[in-house]
N, C-alpha and C positions, 0 to 999 in steps of 0.2 A: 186942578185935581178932579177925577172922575172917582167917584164910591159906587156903592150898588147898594140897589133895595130890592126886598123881595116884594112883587106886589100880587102873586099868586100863589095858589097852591090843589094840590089834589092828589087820591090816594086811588087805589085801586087791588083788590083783591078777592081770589079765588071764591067761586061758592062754596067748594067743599071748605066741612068743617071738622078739622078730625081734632076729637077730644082726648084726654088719659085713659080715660078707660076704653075706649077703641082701639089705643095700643097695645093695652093690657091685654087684652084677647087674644095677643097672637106673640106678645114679650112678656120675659120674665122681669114684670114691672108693675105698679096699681097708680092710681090714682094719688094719694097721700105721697109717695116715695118721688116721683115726679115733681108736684111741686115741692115739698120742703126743699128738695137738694136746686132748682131750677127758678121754680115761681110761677114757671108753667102750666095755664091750666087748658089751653086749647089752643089751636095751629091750623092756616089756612093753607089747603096744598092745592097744587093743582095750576093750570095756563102757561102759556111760554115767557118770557123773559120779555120779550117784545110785545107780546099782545098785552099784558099787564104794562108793562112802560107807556104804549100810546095810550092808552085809555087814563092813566093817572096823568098824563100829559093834557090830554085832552079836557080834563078835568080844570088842570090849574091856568090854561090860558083861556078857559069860561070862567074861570075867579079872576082873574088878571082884565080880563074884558080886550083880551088881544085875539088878533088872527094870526094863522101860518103863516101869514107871508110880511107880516111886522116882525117875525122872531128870524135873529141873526144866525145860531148855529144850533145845533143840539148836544148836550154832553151826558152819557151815562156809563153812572157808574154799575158795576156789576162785574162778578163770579163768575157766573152763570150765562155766558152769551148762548145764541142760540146756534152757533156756530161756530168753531173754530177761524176760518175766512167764509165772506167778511166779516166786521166787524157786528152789531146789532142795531147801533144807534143809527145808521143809514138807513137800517128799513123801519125804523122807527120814524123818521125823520118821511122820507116818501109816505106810508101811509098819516101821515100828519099833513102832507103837503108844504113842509118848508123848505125854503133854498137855505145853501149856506152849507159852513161846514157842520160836519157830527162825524165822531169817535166816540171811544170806549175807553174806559178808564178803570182800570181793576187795582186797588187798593185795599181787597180784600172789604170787610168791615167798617175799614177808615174810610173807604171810598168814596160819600156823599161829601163828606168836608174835605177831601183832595178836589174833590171835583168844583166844593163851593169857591175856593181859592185858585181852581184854576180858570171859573168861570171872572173871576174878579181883576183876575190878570188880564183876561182876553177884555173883556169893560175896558180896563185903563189902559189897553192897547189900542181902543177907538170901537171896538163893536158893539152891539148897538143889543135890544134883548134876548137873554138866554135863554133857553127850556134848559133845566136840570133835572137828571130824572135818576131815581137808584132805585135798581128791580133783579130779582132775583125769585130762580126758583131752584134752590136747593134740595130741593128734595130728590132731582133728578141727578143729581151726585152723592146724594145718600143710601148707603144699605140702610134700609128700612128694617133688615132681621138685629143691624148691630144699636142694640140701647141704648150706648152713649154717645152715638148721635141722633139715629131717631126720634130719641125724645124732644131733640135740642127746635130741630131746623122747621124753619115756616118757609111760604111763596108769598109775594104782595111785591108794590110798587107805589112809593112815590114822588111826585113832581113839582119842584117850585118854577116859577116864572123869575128871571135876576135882572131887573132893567139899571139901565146906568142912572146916575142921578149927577149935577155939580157939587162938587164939596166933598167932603170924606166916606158920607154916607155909613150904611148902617155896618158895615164889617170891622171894627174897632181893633182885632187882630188876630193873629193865628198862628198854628204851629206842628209840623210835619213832621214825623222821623219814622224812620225804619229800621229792622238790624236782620238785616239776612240771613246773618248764624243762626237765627230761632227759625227759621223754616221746618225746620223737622218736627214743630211743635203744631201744628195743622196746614195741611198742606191736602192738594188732591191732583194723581197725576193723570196726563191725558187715558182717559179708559178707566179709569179708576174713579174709587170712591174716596169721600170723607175721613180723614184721620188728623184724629184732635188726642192731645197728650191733657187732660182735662186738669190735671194740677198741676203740672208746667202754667198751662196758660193761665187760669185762675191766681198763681201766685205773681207771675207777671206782670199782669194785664193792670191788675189794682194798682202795681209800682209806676206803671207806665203812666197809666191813664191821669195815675193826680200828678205827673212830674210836667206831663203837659200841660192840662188844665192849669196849673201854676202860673204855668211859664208865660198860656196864654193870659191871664186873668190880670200878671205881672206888665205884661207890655200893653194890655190896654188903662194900667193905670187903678183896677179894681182890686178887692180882696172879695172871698167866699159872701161875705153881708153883702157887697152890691150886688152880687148876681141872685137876679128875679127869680129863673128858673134853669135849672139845669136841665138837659136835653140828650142822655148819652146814648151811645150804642145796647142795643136790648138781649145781651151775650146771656147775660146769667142775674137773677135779680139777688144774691149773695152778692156779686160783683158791683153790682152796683150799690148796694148799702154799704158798703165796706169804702165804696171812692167815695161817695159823699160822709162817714162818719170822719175820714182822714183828710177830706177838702175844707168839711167844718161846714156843709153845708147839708142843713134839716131833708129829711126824705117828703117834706111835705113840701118840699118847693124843685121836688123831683119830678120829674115827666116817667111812667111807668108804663107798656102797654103788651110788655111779655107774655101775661098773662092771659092777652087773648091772639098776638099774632106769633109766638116762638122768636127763635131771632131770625132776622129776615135780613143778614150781614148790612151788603149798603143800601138798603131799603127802610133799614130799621131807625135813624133816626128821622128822617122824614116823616116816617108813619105817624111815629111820636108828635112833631112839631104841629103835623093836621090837626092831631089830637087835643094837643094843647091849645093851640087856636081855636077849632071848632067847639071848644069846651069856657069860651074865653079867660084863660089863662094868661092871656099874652094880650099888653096892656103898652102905647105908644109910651116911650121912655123907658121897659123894660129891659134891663141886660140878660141875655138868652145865654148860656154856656153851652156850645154844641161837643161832644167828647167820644170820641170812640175808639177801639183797638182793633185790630184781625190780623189775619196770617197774612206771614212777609219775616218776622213780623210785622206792622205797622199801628200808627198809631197817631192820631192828629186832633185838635182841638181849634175851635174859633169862638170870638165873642164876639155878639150881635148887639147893637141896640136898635131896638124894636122903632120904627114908624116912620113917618116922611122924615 
């Protein structure tokens, strides 16, 4: 049996830093009204999709202690390519300098944990270390004049390193679903911008997110008490008090970072996981919960345990 470890990481995000009340200047919105309803209090805009992916890449294989040309493929996820054809992870991948293969993987929100399970398949299929990377700049599919997105969407990027390891390794299990029929509930079409049904999704997303986290937390054998830290998607931070008072698990063993990067779809729980690590939160033997939702709709969950 082949598992996978993470043995790097790295984030990457724009200078600009647009606050509430710089929205407020120019939307019928304030500071106070922002966050109560979001939790929102500032959002990074700004860089390509690619130029934020290498550089959070570039980040986690200097934490990883690896070179381009020890990493097997590249996989990112992402909304947001910088292009229609081709894909983005290839030039992500060239200006890294790695051989191998790289695609794209758009899962909307859920994307980083699609991408973590399908990097975990390619491991157990024989290949050899991953870059994973989830980057997004939303903002370039956002009207900026409409509130109930604007306020929401941030840009950032970033990147774990996934190497194989013998034995089960740290991915204990996982859990994917989608249901197409909610499509009309955010969705954005070619030329167009952003459109989110905000309590469509909000009442969803909460049902969805803890039927996974269950499911997952159920097949690795855990309940809400073993898991260390939960790690979700940074949609809305209502949304996320609401999954953890119904998972039964404390917001003090919650990963939170809305607050300063907006949601940053499949970027957004990476950003967290840096955060949590670089904050040391995350402690060898710890059970991580990763959890997130987005448009499709979709929605997927995995549990890690943390260290060699």
């Amino acid at each position: 049996m082949t598992g996978i470890r993470i043995t790097g990481w790295g984030i990457a995000l724009p200078d600009k830093i647009v606050t509430n009340d710089d929205l407020a200047a120019s939307l019928d919105t304030s500071d106070t009204w922002i966050t109560e309803r979001t939790g929102i209090r500032e959002r990074r805009i700004g860089g390509t999709t690619s130029g934020l992916a290498i550089e959070a890449g570039q980040n986690a294989l200097r934490c990883a202690g690896l070179t381009a040309d020890q990493i097997d493929h590249v996989v990112l996820a992402t909304t947001t390519p910088d292009s229609i054809v081709p894909g983005t992870a290839p030039t992500v991948q060239d200006a890294l300098g790695i051989r191998g293969g790289a695609f794209d993987i758009n899962a909307a929100c859920s994307g980083f944990v699609y991408g973590l399970v399908t990097v975990a398949g390619l491991i157990a299929a024989g290949a050899g270390p991953i870059l994973l990377i989830g980057s997004e700049t939303l903002s370039k599919i956002t009207d900026m004049d409409d509130r109930a997105i604007a306020i929401i969407v941030g840009d950032g990027a970033g990147a774990v390193v996934v190497e194989p390891v013998d034995g089960p390794g740290q991915l204990l299990s996982w859990n994917l679903n989608s249901d197409g029929s909610l499509r009309h509930l955010l969705y954005c079409e070619h030329g167009g911008t952003l459109y989110m049904d905000g309590k469509e999704v909000f009442r969803k997303a909460v049902r969805v997110v803890v039927e996974s986290a269950e499911r997952a937390m159920a097949d690795a054998g855990l309940g809400p008490d073993d898991i260390s830290l939960l790690v979700p998607h940074q949609a809305n931070l209502r949304i996320i008090v609401a999954a953890c008072q119904r998972l039964g698990i404390p917001e003090e063993r919650t990963v939170v970072v809305i607050d300063r990067y907006g949601n940053t779809s499949s970027a957004s729980i990476p950003l967290a996981l840096h955060d949590a690590i670089s904050n040391d939160r995350v402690h060898d033997g710890d059970n991580l919960l990763l959890t997130g939702f987005g448009g499709g709709m979709t929605w997927a969950s995995a549990v890690l345990r943390w260290g060699p």
